[in-house]
BAFIMI-252016 format. One line per 10 residues: their letters; for each residue x, y, z of C-alpha. Coordinates in pm, 1 decimal. Each point is the difference from the previous one (the first is absolute). Example, Ala and Ser with C-alpha at 12.3 -4.5 7.8 and 13.67 -1.06 7.14 Angstrom:
as	1230.0 -450.0 780.0; 137.0 344.0 -66.0 $
This chain:
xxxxxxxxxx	13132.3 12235.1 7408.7; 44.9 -370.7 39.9; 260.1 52.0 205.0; -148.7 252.5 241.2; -307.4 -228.1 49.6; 251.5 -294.3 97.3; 209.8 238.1 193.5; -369.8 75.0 198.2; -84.6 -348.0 85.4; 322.2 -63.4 110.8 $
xxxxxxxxxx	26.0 245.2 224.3; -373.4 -58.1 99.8; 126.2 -355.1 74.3; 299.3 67.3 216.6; -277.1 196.1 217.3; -246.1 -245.4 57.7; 319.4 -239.8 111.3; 90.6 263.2 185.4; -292.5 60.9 176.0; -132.1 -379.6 53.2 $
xxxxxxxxxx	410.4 -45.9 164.1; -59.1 333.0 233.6; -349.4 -156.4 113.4; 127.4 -330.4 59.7; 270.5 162.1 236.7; -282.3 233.8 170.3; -179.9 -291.1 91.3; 365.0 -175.9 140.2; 63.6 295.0 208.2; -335.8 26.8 137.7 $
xxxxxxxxxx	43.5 -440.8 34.2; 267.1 102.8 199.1; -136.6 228.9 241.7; -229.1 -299.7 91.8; 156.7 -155.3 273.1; -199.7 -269.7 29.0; 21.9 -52.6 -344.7; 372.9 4.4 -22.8; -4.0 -272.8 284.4; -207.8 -239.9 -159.2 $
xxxxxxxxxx	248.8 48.9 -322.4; 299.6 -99.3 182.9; -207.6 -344.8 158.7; -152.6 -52.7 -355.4; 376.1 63.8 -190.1; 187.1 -249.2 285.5; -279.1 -235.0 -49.5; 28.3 -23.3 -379.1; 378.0 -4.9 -2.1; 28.6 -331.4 240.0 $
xxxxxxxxxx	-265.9 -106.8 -213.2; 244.5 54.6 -342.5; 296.2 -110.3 164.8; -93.2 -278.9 199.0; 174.9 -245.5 -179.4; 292.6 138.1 129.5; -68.6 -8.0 352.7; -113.5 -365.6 18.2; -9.7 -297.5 -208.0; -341.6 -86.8 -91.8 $
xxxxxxxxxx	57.2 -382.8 2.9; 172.2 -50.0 328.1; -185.2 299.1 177.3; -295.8 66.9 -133.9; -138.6 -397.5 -134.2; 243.4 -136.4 137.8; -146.0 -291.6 310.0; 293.9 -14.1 286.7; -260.4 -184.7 264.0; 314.0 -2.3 281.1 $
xxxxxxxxxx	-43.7 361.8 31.3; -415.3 39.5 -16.1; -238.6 262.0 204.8; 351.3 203.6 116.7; -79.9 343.7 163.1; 209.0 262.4 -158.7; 388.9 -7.6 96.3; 302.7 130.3 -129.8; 21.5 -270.5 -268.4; -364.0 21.7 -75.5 $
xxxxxxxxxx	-85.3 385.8 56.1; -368.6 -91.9 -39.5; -45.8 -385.4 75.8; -38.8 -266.4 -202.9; -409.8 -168.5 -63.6; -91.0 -314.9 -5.6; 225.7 -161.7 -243.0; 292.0 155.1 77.3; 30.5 284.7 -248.5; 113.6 322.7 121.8 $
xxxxxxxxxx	-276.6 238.0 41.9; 175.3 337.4 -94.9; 141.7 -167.8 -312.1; -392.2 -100.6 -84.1; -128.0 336.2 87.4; 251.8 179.2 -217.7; -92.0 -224.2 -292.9; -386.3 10.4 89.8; 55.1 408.1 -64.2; 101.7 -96.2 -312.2 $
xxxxxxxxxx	-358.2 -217.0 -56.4; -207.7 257.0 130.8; 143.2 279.7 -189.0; 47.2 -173.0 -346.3; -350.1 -85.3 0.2; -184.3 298.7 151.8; 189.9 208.2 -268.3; -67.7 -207.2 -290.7; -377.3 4.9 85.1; -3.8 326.4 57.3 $
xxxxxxxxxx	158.4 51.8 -331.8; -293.6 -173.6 -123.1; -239.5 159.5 188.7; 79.5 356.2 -60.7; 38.1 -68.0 -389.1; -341.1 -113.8 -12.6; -193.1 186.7 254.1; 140.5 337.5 -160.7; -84.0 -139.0 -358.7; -378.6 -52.9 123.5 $
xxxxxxxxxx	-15.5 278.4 184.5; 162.9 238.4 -256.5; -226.8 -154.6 -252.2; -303.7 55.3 183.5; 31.4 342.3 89.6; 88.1 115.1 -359.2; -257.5 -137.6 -185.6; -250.0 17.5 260.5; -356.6 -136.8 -82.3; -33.8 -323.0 -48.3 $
xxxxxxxxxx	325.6 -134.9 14.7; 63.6 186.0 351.1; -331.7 -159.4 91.8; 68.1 -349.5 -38.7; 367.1 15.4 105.1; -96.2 138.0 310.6; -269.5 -244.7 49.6; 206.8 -274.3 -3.3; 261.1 192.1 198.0; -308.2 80.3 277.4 $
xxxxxxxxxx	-7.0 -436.7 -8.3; 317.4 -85.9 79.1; 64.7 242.4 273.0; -340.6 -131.9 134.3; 227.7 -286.5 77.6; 292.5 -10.5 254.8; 300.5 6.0 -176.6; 101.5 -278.9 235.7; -271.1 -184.3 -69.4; -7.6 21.8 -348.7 $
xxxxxxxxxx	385.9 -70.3 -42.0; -62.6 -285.9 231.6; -294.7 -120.1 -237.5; 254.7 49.7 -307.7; 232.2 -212.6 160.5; -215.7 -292.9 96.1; -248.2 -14.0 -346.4; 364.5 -17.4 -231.4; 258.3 -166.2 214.2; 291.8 52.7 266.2 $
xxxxxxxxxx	303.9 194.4 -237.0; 191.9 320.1 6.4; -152.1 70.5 -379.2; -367.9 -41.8 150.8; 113.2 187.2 351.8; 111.1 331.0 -250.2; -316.6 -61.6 -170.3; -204.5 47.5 317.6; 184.8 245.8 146.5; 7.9 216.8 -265.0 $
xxxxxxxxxx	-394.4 -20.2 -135.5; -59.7 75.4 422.9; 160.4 354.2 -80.8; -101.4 93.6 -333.8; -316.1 164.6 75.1; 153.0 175.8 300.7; 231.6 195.3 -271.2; -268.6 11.4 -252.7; -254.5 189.5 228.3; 352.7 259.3 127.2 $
xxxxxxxxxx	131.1 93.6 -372.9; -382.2 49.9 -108.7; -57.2 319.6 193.4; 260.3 207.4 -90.2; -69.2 -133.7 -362.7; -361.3 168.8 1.5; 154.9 323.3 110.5; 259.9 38.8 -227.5; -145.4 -103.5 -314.8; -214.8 284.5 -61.2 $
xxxxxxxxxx	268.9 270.2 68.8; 150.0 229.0 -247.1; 351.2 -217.0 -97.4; -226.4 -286.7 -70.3; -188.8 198.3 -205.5; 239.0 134.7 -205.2; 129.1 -340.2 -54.5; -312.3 -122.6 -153.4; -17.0 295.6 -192.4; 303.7 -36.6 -207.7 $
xxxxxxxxxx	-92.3 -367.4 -57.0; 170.8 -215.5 242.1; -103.4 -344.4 95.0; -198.7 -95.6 261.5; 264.7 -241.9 82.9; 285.5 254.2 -6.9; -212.8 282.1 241.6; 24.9 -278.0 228.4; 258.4 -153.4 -3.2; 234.2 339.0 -19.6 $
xxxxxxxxxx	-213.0 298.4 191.4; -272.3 -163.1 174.5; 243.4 -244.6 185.1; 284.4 141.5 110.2; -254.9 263.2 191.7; -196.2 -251.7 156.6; 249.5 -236.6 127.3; 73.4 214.9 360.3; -206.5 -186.1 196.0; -3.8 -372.7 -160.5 $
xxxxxxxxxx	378.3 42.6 122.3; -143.4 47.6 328.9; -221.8 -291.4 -39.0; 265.1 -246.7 -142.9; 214.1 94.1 314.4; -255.5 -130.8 255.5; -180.4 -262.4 -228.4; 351.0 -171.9 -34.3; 0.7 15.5 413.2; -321.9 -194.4 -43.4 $
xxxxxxxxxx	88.9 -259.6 -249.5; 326.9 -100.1 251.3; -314.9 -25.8 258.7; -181.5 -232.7 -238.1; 258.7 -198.8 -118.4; 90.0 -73.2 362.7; -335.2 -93.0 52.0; -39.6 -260.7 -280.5; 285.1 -110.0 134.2; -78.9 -62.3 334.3 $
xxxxxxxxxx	-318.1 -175.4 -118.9; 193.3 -259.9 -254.2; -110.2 214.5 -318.3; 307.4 201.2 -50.0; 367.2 -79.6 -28.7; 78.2 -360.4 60.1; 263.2 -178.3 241.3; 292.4 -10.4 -22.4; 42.3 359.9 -153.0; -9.5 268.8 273.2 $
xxxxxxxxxx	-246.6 241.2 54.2; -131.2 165.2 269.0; -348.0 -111.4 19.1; 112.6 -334.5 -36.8; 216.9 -0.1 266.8; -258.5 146.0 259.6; -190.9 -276.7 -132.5; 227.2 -266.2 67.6; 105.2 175.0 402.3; -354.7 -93.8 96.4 $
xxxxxxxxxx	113.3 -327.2 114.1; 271.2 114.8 193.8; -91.2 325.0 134.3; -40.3 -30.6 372.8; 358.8 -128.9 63.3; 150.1 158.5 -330.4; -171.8 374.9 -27.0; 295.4 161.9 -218.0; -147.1 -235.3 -280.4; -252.5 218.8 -63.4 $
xxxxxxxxxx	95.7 321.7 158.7; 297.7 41.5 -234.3; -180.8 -29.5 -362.6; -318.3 217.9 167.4; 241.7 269.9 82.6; 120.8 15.2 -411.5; -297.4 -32.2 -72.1; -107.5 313.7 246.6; 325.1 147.5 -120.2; -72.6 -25.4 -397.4 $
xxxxxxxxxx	-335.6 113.1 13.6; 87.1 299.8 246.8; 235.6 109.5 -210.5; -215.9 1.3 -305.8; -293.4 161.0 165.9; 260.1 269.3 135.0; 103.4 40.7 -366.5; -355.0 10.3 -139.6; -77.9 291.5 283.5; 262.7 216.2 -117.0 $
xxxxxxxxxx	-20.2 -30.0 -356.3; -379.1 68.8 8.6; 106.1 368.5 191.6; 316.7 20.9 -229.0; -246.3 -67.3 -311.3; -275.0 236.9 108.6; -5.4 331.4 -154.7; -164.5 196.5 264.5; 291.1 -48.5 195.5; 220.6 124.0 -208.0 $
């Protein structure tokens, strides 16, 4: 009998794997009818992969913070495809390793983000009452606030660091992905699987955390797609204003910040780490798009 029972949730088992692998390749397919989609894959792949290997395209001391003042505000040639800035340095070996700024620390603080925003918000739509009410109210307070703004506030009330940049970042998006995974939360925790869960005496913790979940995390996908397109934006940003990354690591906003001087006789300064940053969040955005079609079941 023992045996059959085992035999049962085995086989039970190598269904549900079955059947979570055969919807993660229906939403690939339909991914890949996307055009758009597709397109901002390929940027977003090439982007990441000069990003990885950039240490093997240019050496970061001679290159990238390296000064070489003989050879300063050069418009791009053959030996310097995309100029060199102010100091020298060689602008497409900076943008390459400025990718690699921007990306690190838009997807750590999205990490962050998205762990805590879908804690909240899966918290406060299962246990609903008063717990939903004052998670929500203090989610309703901090998106009263520009996330700019208050990751610009962050920055100035604790200090100039990448630690306290994270930090701001990351408590700018929270209740952005608290407010998204609450919804589908309050529908699904009243339906029948839920139900039976409780029934046979499983904890609160465990509904959640292995049925209530994995069927509401469809569209904070979506939202981690485009919100990571926003923190590049912000990042750049802080940047630009002296609250972000400082000199002499590369990044983007920095270097738009530092073009200003030099921008009527020296335009590819700027117009080189505008277009990655036009080209990263593109991309993303064009990602986002098609996974939120992809994800939706209606268009199945």
């Amino acid at each position: 009998m023992r045996g059959q029972v085992a035999s049962g949730e085995s086989a039970l088992l190598k269904a549900n794997q079955y059947k979570k692998k055969s919807q993660w390749l229906d939403i690939w397919r339909r991914l890949r009818k996307n055009k758009g989609s597709m397109a901002g894959l390929v940027i977003l792949v090439i982007i990441v992969l000069l990003a990885i290997f950039a240490d093997f395209i240019f050496d970061y001391d001679l290159d990238v913070i390296g000064l070489n003042m003989a050879r300063r505000l050069q418009w791009p040639s053959s030996e310097n495809l995309l100029g060199t800035d102010e100091l020298g340095r060689d602008m497409l070996a900076r943008v390459v390793f400025g990718a690699r700024t921007s990306l690190a620390i838009g997807a750590v603080c999205n990490l962050f983000a998205f762990t805590g925003g879908v804690t909240l918000g899966a918290i406060a739509g299962f246990y609903g009452g008063k717990t939903d009410n004052i998670i929500m109210r203090f989610t309703d307070i901090f998106l009263a606030i520009p996330g700019q703004l208050l990751a610009i506030c962050i920055v100035a009330a604790l200090g100039i660091s990448t630690g306290n940049l994270i930090l701001a970042l990351s408590v700018a998006f929270i209740p952005g992905y608290a407010r998204v995974m609450r919804g589908p939360v309050l529908m699904i925790r009243d339906v029948e699987f839920i139900e039976a869960a409780r029934a046979i005496g499983a904890r609160k913790r465990t509904i959640i955390m292995s049925h209530v979940l994995p069927n509401c995390m469809a569209p904070v996908i979506v939202q981690a797609a485009l919100n990571m397109a926003w923190m590049i934006v912000m990042l750049a940003g802080l940047s630009f204003l002296g609250l972000g990354i400082s000199p002499p690591t590369p990044e983007w906003g920095a270097m738009l910040s530092s073009s200003r001087d030099f921008i009527r006789d020296n335009s590819y300064m700027a117009l080189f780490p505008g277009i990655a940053i036009m080209l990263t969040v593109l991309s993303l955005n064009l990602l986002g798009d098609g996974l939120r079609d992809a994800l939706d079941p209606r268009l199945k």
